[in-house]
C-alpha positions as CSV (number, residue, x, y, z in Angstrom):
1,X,125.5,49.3,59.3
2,X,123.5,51.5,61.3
3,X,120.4,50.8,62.8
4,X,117.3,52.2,60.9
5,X,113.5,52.7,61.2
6,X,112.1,53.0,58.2
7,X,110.4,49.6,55.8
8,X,112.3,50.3,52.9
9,X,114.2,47.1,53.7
10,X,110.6,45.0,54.2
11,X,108.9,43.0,51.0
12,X,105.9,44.3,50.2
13,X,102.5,42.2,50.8
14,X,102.8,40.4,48.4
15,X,106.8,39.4,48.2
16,X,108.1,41.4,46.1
17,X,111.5,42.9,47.3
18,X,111.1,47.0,46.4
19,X,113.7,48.9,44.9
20,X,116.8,51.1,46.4
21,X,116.1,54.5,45.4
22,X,118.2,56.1,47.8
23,X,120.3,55.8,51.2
24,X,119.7,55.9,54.5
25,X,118.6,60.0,56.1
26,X,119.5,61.0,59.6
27,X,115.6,61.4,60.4
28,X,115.4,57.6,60.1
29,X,118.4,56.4,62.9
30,X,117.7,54.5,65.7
31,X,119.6,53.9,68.8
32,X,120.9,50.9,70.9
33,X,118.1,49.4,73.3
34,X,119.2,50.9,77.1
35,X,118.5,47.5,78.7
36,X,118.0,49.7,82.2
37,X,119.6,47.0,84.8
38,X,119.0,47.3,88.7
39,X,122.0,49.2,90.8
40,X,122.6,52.3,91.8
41,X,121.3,55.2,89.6
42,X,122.9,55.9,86.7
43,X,121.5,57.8,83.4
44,X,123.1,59.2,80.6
45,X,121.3,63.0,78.8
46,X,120.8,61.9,74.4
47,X,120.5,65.0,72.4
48,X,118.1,64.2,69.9
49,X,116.5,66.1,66.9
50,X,115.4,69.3,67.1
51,X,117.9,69.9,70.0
52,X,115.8,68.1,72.7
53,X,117.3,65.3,75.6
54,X,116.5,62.3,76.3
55,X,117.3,60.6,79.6
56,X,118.8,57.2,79.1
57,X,118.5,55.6,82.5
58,X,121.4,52.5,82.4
59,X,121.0,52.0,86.1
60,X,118.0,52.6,88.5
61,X,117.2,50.8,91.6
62,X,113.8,53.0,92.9
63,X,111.1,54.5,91.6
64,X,107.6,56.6,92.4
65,X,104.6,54.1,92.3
66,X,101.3,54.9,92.5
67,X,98.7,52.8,95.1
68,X,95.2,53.2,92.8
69,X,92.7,52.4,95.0
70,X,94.2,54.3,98.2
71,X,94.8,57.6,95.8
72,X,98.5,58.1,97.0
73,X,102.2,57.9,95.0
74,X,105.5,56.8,97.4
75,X,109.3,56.4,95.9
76,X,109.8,53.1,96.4
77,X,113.0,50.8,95.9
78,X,112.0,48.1,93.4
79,X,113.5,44.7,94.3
80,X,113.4,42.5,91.5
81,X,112.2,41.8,87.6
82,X,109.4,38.7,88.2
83,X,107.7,38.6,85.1
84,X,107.9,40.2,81.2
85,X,105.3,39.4,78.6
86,X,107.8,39.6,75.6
87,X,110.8,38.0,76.9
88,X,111.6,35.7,79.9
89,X,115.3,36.8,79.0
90,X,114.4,40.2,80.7
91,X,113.4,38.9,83.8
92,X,116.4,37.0,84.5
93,X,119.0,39.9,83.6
94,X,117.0,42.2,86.2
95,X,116.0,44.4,82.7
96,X,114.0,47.5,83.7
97,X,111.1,48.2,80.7
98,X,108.2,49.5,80.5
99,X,105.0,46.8,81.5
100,X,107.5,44.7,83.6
101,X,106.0,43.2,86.4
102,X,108.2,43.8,89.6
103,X,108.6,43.6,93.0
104,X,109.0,46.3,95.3
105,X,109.8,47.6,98.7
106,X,106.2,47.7,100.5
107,X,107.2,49.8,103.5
108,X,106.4,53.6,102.4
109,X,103.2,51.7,101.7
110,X,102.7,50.3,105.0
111,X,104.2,53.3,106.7
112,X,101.4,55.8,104.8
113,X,98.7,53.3,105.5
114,X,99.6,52.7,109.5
115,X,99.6,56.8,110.1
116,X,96.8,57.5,107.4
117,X,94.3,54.8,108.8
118,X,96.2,54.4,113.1
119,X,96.2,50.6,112.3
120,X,98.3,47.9,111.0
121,X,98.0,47.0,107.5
122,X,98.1,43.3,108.2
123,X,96.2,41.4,111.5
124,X,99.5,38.6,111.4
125,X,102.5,39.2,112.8
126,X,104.1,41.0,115.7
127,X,103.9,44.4,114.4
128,X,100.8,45.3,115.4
129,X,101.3,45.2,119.5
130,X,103.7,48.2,119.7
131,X,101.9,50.1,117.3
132,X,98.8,49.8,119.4
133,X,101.4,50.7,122.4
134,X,102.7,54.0,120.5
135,X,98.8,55.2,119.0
136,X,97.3,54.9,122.9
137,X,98.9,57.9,124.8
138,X,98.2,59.9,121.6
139,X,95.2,62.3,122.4
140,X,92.9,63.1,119.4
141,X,90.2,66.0,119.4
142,X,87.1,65.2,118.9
143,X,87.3,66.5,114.9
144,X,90.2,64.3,114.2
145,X,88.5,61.6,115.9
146,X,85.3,61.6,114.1
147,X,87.5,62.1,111.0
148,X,90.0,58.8,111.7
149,X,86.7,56.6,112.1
150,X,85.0,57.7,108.7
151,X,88.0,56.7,107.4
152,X,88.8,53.7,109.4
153,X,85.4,52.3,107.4
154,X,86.8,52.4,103.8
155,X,90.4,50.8,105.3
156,X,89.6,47.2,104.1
157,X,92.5,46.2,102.4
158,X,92.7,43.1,99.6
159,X,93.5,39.4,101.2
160,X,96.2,39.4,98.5
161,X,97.5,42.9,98.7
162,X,97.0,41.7,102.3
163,X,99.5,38.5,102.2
164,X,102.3,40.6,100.1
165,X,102.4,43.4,102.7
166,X,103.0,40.5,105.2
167,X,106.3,39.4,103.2
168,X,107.3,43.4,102.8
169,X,106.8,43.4,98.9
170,X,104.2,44.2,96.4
171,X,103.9,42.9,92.9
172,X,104.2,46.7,90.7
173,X,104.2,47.6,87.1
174,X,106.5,50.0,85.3
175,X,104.3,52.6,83.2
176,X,107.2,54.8,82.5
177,X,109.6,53.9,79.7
178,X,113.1,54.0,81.4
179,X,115.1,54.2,78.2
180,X,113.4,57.3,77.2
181,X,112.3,59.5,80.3
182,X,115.4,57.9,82.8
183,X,112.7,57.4,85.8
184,X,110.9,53.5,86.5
185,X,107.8,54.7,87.3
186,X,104.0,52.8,88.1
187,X,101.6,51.6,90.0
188,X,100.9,48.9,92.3
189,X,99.2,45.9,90.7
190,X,95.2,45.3,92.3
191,X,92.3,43.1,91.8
192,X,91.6,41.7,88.5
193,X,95.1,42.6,87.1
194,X,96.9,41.3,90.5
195,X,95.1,38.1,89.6
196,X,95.8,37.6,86.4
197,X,100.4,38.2,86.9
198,X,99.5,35.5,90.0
199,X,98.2,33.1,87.6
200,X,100.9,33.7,85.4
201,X,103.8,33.9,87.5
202,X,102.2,30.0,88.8
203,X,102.4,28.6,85.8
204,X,105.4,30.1,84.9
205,X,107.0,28.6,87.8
206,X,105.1,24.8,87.2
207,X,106.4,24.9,83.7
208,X,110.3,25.4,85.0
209,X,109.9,22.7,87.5
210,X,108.3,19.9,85.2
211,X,111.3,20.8,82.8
């Protein structure tokens, strides 16, 4: 028994089963979920109708992900699944889909930010005291200085973007549908959005220890 999209099989509104008036057409198949995992890349080409691929990602462990408010995309590794609106099942088999929550590797991040900006992305830490050390004997003109200042006024960074580049990862969402274009792409989760997976990654986590 294959797997099929059309409603043929459905009741209509109101319950009454509708008739077989002919089989299943080629036009109507569908395929096997991919359930994309984490590991090391691996994704398989579909030919599909009217001769075209699709790129079945089975594997992927890294990603491009787009930082909104700072205007700049870096490839990433992502980390973990943390959270899944449709099924809590997905989070705990690692399941790569699109609008999964995840954690990834914050580094390209702080990397682009520390050489964009010439300071650290966090004030805690040790980090900061050699990259002062390594920016001092670096002589700007007077252009590039004037430039790194105007800048340096916009670099305010959010106190919870803030705390998860102090742990080295930052809460992302996958916009790209792996199954289909073989790539886990998306964008770093800010403000109102950050706040709401926060809230719901809490309760999540006060609901699994009452039980």
């Amino acid at each position: 028994m294959g797997i099929s999209r059309t409603s043929r099989h459905k009741r209509s509104a109101t319950g009454a089963q509708r008739a077989h008036y002919r089989k299943k057409r080629k036009f109507e198949l569908g395929r096997q979920p991919a359930n994309t995992k984490l590991g090391a890349k691996r994704v398989h080409t579909v030919r599909v109708r009217g001769g075209n691929l699709k790129y079945r990602a089975l594997r992927l462990d890294s990603g491009n992900f787009a930082w909104g408010s700072e205007h700049t995309t870096k490839k990433t590794r992502i980390i973990s699944v943390v959270y899944n609106a449709s099924n809590n099942e997905l989070v705990r088999t690692n399941t790569l889909v699109k609008s999964a929550i995840i954690q990834v590797d914050a580094t390209p991040f702080r990397q682009w930010y520390e050489s964009h900006y010439a300071q650290p992305v966090t004030k805690k830490g040790k980090s900061s005291a050699p990259a002062d050390a390594a920016t001092e004997p670096k002589k700007l003109s007077n252009h590039a200085q004037r430039s790194l200042d105007e800048k340096k006024k916009d670099a305010k960074i959010d106190p919870l973007l803030e705390t998860q580049f102090a742990a080295g990862r930052l809460y992302a969402a996958i916009s790209s549908r792996p199954g289909q274009s073989g790539r886990a792409d998306g964008y770093i989760l800010e403000g109102k959005e950050l706040e709401f997976y926060l809230r719901k990654l809490r309760t999540g986590k006060q609901k699994h220890a009452h039980a």
